[in-house]
VOPAGU-2260 file (C-alpha; in pm, 1 decimal, decimal comma):
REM VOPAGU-2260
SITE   aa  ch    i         X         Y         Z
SITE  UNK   A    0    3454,3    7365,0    -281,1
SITE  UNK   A    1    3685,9    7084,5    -148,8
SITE  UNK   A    2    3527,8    7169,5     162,7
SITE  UNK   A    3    3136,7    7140,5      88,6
SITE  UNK   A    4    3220,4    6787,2    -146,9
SITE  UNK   A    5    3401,6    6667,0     189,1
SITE  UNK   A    6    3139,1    6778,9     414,2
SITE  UNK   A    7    2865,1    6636,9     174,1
SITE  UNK   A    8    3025,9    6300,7     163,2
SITE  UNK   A    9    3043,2    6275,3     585,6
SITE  UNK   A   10    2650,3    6377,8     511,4
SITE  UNK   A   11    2565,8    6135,4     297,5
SITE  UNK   A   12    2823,5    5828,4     395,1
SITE  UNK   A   13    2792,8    5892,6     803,0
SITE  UNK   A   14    2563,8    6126,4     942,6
SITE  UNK   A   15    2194,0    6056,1     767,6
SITE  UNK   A   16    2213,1    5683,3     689,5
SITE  UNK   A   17    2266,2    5627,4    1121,6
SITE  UNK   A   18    2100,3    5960,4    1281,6
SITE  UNK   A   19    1938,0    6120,5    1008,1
SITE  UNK   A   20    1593,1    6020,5    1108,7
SITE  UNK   A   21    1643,8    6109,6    1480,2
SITE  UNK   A   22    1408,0    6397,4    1626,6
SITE  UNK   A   23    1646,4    6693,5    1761,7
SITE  UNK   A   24    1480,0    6669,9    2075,8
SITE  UNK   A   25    1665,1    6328,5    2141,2
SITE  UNK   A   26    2040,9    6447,8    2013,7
SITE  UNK   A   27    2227,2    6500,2    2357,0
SITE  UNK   A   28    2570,2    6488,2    2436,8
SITE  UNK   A   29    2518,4    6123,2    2593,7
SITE  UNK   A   30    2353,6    6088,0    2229,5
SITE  UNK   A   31    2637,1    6187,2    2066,6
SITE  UNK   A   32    2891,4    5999,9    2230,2
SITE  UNK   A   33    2747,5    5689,4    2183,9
SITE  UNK   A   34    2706,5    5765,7    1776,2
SITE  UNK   A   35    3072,4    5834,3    1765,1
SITE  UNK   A   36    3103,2    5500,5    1941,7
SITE  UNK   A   37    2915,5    5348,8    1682,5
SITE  UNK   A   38    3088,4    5467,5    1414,5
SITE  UNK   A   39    3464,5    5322,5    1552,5
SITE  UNK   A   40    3245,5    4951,4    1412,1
SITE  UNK   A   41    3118,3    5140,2    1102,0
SITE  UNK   A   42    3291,9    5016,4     794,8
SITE  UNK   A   43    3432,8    5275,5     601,3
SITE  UNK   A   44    3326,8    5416,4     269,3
SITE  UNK   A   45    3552,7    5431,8     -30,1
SITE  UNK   A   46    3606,7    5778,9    -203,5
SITE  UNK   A   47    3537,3    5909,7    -512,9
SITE  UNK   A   48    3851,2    5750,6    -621,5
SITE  UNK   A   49    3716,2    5416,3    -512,3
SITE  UNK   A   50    4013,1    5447,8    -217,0
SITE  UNK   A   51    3912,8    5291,9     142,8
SITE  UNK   A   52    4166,6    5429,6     370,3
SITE  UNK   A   53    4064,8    5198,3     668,8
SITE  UNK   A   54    3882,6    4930,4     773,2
SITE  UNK   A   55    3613,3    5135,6     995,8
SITE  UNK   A   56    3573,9    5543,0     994,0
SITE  UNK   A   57    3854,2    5649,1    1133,7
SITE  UNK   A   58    3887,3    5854,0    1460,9
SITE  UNK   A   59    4008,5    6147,9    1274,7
SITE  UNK   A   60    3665,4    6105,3    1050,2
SITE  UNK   A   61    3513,9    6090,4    1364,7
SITE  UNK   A   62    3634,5    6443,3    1477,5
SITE  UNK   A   63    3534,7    6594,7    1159,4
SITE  UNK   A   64    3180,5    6436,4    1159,9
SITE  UNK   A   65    3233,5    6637,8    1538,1
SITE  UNK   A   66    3334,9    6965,2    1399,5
SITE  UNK   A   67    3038,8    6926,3    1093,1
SITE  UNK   A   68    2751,3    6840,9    1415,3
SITE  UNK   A   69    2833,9    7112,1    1651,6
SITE  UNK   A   70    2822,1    7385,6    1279,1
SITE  UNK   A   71    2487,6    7237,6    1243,8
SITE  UNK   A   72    2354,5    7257,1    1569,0
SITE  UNK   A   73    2489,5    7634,5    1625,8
SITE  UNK   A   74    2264,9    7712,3    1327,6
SITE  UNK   A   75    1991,3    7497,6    1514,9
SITE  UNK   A   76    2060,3    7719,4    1824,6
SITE  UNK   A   77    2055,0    8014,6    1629,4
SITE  UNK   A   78    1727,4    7976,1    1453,5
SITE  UNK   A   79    1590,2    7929,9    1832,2
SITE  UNK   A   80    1503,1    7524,2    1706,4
SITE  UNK   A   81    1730,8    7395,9    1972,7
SITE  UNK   A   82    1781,5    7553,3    2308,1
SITE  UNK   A   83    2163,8    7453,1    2341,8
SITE  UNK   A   84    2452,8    7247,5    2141,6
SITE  UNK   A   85    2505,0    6918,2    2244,4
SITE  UNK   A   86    2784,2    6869,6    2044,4
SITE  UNK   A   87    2979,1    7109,3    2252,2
SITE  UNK   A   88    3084,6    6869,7    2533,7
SITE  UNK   A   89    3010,3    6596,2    2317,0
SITE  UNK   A   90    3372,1    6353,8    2445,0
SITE  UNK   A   91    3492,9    6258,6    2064,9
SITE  UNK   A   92    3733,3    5930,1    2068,0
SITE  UNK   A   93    4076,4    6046,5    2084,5
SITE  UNK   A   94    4276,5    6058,6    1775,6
SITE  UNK   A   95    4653,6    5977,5    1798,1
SITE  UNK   A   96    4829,9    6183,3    1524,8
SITE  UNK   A   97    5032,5    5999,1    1327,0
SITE  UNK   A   98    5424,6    6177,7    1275,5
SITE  UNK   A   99    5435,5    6248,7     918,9
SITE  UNK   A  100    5777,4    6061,5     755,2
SITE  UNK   A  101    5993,2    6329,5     591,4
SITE  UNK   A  102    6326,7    6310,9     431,6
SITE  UNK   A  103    6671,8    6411,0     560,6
SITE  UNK   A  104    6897,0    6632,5     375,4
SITE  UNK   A  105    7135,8    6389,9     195,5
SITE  UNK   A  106    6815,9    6187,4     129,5
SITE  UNK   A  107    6676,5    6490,5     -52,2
SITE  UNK   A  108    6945,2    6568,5    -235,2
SITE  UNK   A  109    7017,9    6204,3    -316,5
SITE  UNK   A  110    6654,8    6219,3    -492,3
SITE  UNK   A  111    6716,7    6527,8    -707,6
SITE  UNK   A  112    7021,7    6407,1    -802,3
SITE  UNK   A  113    6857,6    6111,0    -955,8
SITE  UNK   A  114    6560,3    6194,8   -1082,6
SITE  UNK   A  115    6496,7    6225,6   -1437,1
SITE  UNK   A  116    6131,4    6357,5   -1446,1
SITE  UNK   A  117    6202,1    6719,8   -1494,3
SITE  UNK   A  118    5832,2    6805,2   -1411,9
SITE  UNK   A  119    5866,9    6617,1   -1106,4
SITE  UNK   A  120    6202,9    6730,7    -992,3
SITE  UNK   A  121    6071,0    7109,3   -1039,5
SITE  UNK   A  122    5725,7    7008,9    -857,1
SITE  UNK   A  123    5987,5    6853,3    -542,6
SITE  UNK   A  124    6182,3    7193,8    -580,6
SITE  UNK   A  125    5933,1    7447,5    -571,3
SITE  UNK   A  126    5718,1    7240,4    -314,9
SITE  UNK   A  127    6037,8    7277,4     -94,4
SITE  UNK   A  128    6140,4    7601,5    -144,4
SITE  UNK   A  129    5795,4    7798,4    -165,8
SITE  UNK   A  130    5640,3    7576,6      81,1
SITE  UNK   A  131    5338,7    7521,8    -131,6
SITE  UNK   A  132    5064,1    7236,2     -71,4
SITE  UNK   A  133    5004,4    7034,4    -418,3
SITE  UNK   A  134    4698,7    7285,6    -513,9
SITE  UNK   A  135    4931,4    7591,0    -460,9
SITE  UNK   A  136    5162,2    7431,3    -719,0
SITE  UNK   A  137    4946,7    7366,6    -947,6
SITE  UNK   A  138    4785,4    7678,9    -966,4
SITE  UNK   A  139    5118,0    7911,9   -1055,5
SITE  UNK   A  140    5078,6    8060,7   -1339,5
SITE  UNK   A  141    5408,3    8281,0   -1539,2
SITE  UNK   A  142    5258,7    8617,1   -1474,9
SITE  UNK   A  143    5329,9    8590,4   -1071,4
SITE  UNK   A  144    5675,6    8511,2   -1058,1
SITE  UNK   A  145    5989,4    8715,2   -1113,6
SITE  UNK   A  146    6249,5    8511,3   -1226,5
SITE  UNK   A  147    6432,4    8799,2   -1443,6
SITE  UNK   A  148    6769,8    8834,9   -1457,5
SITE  UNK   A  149    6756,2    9194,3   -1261,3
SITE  UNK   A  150    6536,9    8987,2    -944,2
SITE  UNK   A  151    6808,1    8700,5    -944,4
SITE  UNK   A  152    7138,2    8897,8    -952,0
SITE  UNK   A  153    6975,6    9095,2    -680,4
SITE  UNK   A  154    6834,9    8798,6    -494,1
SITE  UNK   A  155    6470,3    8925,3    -483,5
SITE  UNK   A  156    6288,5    8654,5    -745,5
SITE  UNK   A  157    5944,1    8541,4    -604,7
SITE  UNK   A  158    5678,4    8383,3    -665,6
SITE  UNK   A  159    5350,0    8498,5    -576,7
SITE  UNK   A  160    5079,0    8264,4    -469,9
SITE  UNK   A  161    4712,6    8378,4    -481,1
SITE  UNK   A  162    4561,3    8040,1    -628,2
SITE  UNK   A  163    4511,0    7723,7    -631,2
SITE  UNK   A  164    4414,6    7408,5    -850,7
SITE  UNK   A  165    4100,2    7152,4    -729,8
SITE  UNK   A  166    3907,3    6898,5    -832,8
SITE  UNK   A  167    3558,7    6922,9    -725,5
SITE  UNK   A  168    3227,9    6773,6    -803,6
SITE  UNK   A  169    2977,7    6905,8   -1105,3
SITE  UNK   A  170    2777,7    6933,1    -861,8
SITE  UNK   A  171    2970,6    7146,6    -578,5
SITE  UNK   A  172    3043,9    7397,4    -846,4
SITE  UNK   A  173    2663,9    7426,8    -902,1
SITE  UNK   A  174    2525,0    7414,2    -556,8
SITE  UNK   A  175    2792,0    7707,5    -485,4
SITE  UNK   A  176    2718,0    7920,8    -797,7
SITE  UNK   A  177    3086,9    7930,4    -885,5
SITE  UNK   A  178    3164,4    8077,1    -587,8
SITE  UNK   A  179    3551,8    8212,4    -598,4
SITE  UNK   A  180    3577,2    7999,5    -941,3
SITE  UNK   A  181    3855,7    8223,1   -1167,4
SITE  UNK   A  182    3881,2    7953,2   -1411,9
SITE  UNK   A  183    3683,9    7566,4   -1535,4
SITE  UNK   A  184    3897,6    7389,4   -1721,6
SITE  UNK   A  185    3789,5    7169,9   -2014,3
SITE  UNK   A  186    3651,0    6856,6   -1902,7
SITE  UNK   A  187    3853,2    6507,7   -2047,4
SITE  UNK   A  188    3521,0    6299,7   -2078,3
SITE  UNK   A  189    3174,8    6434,8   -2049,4
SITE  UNK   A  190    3060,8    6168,1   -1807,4
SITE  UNK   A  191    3286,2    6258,5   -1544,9
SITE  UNK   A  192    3115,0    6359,1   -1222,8
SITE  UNK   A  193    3394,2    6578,9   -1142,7
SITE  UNK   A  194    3588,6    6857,7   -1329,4
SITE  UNK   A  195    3928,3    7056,5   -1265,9
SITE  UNK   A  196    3901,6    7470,6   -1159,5
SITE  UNK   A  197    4131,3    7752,5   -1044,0
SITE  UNK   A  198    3966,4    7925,6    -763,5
SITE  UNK   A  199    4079,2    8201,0    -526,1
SITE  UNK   A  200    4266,0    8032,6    -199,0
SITE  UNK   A  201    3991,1    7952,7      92,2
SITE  UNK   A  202    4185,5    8175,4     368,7
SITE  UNK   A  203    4388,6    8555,2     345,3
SITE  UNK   A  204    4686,8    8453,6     417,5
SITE  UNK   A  205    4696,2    8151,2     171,3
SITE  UNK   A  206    4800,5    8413,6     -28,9
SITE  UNK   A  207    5175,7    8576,6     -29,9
SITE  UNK   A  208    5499,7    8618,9    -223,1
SITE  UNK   A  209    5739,3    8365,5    -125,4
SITE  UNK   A  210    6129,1    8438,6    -234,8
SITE  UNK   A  211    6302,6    8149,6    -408,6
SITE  UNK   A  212    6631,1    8008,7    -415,9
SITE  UNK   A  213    6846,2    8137,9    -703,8
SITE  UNK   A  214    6882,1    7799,2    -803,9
SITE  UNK   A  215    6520,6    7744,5    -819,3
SITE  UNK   A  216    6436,7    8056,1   -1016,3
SITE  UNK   A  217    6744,4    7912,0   -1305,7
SITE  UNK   A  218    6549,0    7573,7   -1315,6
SITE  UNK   A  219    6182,3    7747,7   -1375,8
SITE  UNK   A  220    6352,8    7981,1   -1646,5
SITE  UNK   A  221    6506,1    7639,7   -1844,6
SITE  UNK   A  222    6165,0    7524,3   -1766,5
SITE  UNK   A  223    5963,2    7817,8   -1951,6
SITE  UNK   A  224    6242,4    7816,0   -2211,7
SITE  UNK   A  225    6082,9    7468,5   -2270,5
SITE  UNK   A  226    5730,8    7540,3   -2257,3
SITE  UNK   A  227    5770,0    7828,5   -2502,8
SITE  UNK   A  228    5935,8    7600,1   -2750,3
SITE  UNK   A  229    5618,4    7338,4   -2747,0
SITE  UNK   A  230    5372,7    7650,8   -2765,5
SITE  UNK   A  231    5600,6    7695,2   -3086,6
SITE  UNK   A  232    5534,9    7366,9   -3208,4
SITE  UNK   A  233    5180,1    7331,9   -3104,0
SITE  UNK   A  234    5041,2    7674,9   -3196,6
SITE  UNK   A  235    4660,5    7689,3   -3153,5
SITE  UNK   A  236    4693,2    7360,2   -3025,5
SITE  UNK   A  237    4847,2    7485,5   -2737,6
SITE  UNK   A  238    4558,5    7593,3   -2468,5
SITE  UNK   A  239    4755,5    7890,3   -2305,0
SITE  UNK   A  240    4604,1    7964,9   -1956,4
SITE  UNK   A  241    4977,1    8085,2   -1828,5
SITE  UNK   A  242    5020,0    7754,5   -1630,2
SITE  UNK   A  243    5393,6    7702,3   -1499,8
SITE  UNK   A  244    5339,5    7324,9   -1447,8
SITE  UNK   A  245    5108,0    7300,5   -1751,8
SITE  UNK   A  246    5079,5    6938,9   -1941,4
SITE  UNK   A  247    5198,3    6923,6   -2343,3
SITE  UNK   A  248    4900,0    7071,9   -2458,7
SITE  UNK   A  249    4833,5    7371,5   -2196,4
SITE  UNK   A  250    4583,5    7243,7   -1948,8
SITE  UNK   A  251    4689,5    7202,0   -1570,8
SITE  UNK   A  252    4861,2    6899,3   -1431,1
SITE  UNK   A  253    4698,5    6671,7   -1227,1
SITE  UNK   A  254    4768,2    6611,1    -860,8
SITE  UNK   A  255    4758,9    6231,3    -900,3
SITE  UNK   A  256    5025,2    6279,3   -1225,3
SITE  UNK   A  257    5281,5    6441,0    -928,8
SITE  UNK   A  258    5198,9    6218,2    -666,0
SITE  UNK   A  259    5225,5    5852,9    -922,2
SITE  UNK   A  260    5559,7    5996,7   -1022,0
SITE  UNK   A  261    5707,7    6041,5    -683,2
SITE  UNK   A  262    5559,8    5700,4    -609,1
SITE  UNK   A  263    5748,6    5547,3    -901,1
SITE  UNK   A  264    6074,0    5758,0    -798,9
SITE  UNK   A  265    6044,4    5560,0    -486,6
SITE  UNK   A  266    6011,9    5233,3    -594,5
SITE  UNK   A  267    6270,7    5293,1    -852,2
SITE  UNK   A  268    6552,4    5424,2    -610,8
SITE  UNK   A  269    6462,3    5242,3    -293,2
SITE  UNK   A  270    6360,6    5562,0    -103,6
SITE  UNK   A  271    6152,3    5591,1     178,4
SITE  UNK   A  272    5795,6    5658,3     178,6
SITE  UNK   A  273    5654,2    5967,0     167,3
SITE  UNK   A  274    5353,6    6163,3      46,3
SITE  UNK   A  275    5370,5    6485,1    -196,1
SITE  UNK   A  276    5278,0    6759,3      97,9
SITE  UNK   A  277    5583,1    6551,0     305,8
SITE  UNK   A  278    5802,0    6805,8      99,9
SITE  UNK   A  279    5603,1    7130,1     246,7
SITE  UNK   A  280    5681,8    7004,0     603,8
SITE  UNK   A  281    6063,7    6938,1     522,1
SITE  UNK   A  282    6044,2    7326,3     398,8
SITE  UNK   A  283    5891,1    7435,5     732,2
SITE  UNK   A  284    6132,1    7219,0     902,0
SITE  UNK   A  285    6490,8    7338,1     725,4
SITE  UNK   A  286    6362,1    7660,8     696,2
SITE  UNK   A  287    6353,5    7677,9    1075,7
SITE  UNK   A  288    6691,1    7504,9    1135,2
SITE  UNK   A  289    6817,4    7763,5     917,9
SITE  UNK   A  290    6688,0    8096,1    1048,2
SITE  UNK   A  291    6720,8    7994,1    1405,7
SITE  UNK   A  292    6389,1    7953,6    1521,6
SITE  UNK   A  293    6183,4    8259,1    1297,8
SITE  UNK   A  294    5791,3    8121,5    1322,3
SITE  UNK   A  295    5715,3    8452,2    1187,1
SITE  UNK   A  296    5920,3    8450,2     917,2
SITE  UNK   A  297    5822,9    8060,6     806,5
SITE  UNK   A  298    5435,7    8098,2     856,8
SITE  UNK   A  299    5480,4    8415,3     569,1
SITE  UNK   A  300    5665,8    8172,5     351,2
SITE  UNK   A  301    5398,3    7842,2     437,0
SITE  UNK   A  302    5090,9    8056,2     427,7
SITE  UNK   A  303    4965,8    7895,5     765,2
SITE  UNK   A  304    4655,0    8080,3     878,0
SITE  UNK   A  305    4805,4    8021,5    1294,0
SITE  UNK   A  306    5139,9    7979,6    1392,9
SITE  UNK   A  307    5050,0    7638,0    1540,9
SITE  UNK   A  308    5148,3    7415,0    1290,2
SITE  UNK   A  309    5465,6    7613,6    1246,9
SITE  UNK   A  310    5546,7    7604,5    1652,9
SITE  UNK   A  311    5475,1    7210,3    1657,8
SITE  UNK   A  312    5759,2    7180,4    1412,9
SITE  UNK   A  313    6009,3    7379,1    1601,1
SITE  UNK   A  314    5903,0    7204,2    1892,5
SITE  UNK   A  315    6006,9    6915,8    1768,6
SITE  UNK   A  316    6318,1    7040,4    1612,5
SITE  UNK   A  317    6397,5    7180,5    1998,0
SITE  UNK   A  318    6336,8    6791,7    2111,2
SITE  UNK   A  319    6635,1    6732,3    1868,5
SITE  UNK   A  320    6863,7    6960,9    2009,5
SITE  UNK   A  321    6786,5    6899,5    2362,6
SITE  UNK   A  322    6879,8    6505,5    2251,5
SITE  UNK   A  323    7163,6    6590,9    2106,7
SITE  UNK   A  324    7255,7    6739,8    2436,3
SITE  UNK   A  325    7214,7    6473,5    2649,3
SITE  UNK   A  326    7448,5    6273,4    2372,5
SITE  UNK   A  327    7702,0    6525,4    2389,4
SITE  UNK   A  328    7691,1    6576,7    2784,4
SITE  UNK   A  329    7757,3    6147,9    2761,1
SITE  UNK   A  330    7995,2    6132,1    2557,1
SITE  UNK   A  331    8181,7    6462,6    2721,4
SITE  UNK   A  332    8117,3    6386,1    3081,7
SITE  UNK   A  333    8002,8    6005,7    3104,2
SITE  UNK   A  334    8256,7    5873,3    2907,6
SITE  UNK   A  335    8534,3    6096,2    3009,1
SITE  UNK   A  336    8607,8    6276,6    2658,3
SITE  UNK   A  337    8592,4    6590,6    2682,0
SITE  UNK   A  338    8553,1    6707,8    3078,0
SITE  UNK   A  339    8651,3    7052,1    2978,5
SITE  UNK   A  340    8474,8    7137,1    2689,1
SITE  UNK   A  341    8552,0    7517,8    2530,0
SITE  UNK   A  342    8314,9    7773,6    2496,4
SITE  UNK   A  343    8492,2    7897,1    2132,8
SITE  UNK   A  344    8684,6    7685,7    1905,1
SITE  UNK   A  345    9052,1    7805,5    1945,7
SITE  UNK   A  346    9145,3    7607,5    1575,2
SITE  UNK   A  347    9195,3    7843,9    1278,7
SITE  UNK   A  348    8907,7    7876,7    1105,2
SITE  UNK   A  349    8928,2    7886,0     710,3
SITE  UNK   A  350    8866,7    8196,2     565,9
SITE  UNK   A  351    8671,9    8226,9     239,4
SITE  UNK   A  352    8578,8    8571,2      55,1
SITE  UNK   A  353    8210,5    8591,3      21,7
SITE  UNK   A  354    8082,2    8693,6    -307,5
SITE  UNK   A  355    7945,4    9015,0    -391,5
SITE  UNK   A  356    7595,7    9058,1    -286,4
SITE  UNK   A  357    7560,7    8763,0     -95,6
SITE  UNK   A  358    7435,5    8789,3     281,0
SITE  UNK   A  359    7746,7    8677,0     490,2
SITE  UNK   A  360    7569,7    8653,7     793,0
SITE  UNK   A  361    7306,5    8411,6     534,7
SITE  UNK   A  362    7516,2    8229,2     416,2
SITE  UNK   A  363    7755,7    8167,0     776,4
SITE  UNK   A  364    7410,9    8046,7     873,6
SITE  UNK   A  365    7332,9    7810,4     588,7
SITE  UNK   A  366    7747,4    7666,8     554,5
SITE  UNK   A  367    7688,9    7604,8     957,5
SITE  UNK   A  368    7384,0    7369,6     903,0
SITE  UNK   A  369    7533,5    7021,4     760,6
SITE  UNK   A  370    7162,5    6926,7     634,8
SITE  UNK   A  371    7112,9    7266,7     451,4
SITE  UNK   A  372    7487,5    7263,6     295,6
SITE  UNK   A  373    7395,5    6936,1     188,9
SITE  UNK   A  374    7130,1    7011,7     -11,2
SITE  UNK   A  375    7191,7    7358,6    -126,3
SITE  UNK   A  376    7509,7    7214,2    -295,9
SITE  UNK   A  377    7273,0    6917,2    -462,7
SITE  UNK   A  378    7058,8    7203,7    -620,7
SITE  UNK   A  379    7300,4    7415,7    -729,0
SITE  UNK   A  380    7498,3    7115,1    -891,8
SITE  UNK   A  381    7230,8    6988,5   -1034,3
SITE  UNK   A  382    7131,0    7357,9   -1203,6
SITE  UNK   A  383    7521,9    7299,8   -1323,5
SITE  UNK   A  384    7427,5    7003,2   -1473,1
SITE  UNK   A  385    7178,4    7133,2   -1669,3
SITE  UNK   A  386    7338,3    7467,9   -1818,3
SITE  UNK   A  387    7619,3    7187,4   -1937,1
């Protein structure tokens, strides 16, 4: 439903006000091109929010205004009104892709470590570890997870993810006859235009079990060990619709709630900026340093419909590495330090005895990754904290 309010609003804000008069026997490609022009010197429109995100439509508005056209005019094509799609070699301004900020390790962990919004910290922690976008999140509910003391002592507690949380318009919902609603939550104020759902996730393989951290699946029991004690309190009050990150009184959280308090954490501790889904690309990213390169593996965990998104990370995380050689091969070589570098470290390694059903080939992985030691040992100290 996202979807149709988004492609409603290019509709409404770009397409009709500037072509939507035109006769389809003048839309060709030259056509085209030169109404994508055109809108580069269109000022943009703010949101529902009231939010203008640039001066003029961006180029990456642009190329969805593209993709909407050329849907339209195959369903022109189809219904024999036009003979071909002139949006198919339609040139569309090129749009540079801005790399998204994320944080490092030690940054990470620095955050946990000082947060004191427990909602917040457990949004950061499952967003990392499940690889969920902010919808995902919100939509977990208690019956699909297995945080029981059985599925932790045998490392096997999950969470399964299967919806998701939206805003949409009164009017989506309508136009769309429900269409994959499971759930309409209670509306705040009756004059909003918009109201909150649960619906089923747009694509398959949006939905999956992803395995969670033992330290993760300790912080969402103390969590429900929480919730259980307001439901006490609260009684009928309490609007039960099995929501893990539920507000005081049952209904879901709000996206902007999660992404105000990460703002303030910011601010508050100097951090850099980034945005809420920055945490499901750090997931894709350390879960790649740490498993060596598995894009199958990662894309089950992120729910990515095509391994693209997944391979442009490791691509870049391969640009590291190959960096990191040229550093070492100038330091080693260049500068004379090392001109006969060893293939195997002949030092004495330090033993240690590796707990009972722990992976050792795991966890050789995770102590030989710096940025994963890093924060692994963050969580699990500040789970530590909290039992104390």
């Amino acid at each position: 439903m996202s979807t149709y309010d988004g492609n409603m609003s290019l509709l409404k804000n770009y397409i009709l006000p500037i072509i939507g008069k035109t006769p389809l026997t003048d839309i060709n490609t030259r056509f085209l091109e030169i109404y994508y022009k055109t809108l580069t010197k269109t000022p943009s429109v703010p949101d529902l929010n009231g939010n203008i995100r640039s001066e003029f439509v961006s180029t990456s508005v642009i190329r969805d205004v593209h993709k909407l056209l050329k849907s339209c005019f195959n369903q022109a094509v189809k219904w024999d009104i036009m003979e071909k799609n002139p949006a198919f070699k339609a040139t569309v301004p090129k749009h540079k892709s801005e790399k998204r900020v994320i944080w490092d390790a030690e940054t990470f962990a620095y955050a946990l470590d000082v947060c004191e919004n427990e909602c917040l910290k457990l949004c950061m922690n499952l967003a990392f570890a499940g690889s969920l976008r902010i919808g995902e999140l919100l939509g977990l509910t208690w019956d699909c997870v297995d945080i029981s003391e059985e599925a932790i002592k045998e490392n096997r507690a999950y969470l399964y993810v299967n919806k998701e949380v939206q805003r949409v318009s009164k009017k989506a919902l309508e136009e769309l006859d429900q269409k994959d609603v499971i759930v309409i939550f209670p509306e705040e104020r009756k004059t909003n235009k918009t109201v909150r759902i649960m619906k089923t996730p747009k694509t398959e393989s949006s939905v999956r079990k992803v395995f969670l951290p033992r330290s993760v699946a300790e912080e969402l029991i103390a969590w429900k060990a929480q919730q259980e004690e307001i439901k006490d309190i609260l009684q009928e009050e309490y609007q039960d619709y099995g929501l893990i990150l539920a507000t005081e009184y049952g209904l879901p959280r709000g996206g902007a709630y999660i992404r105000d308090s990460l703002n303030k954490l910011i601010k508050q501790h100097d951090l850099p900026q980034i945005v809420f889904h920055s945490f499901r690309y750090m997931s894709v990213t350390y879960k790649l340093k740490l498993n060596g390169g598995d894009i199958k593996a990662v894309q089950g965990d992120s729910g990515h419909a095509q391994a693209d998104m997944v391979t442009e990370v490791y691509s870049h995380i391969i640009d590291e590495d190959r960096r990191r050689n040229a550093t070492l091969l100038e330091d080693s070589f260049y500068n004379r330090k090392n001109l006969n570098p060893q293939i195997h470290d002949t030092e004495k390694r330090t033993m240690m005895e590796v707990p009972e059903g722990v992976d050792a080939e795991l966890l050789a992985k995770v102590l030989s990754n710096p940025e994963m030691a890093v924060l692994l040992t963050s969580l699990a100290k500040s789970m530590q904290g909290e039992h104390n």
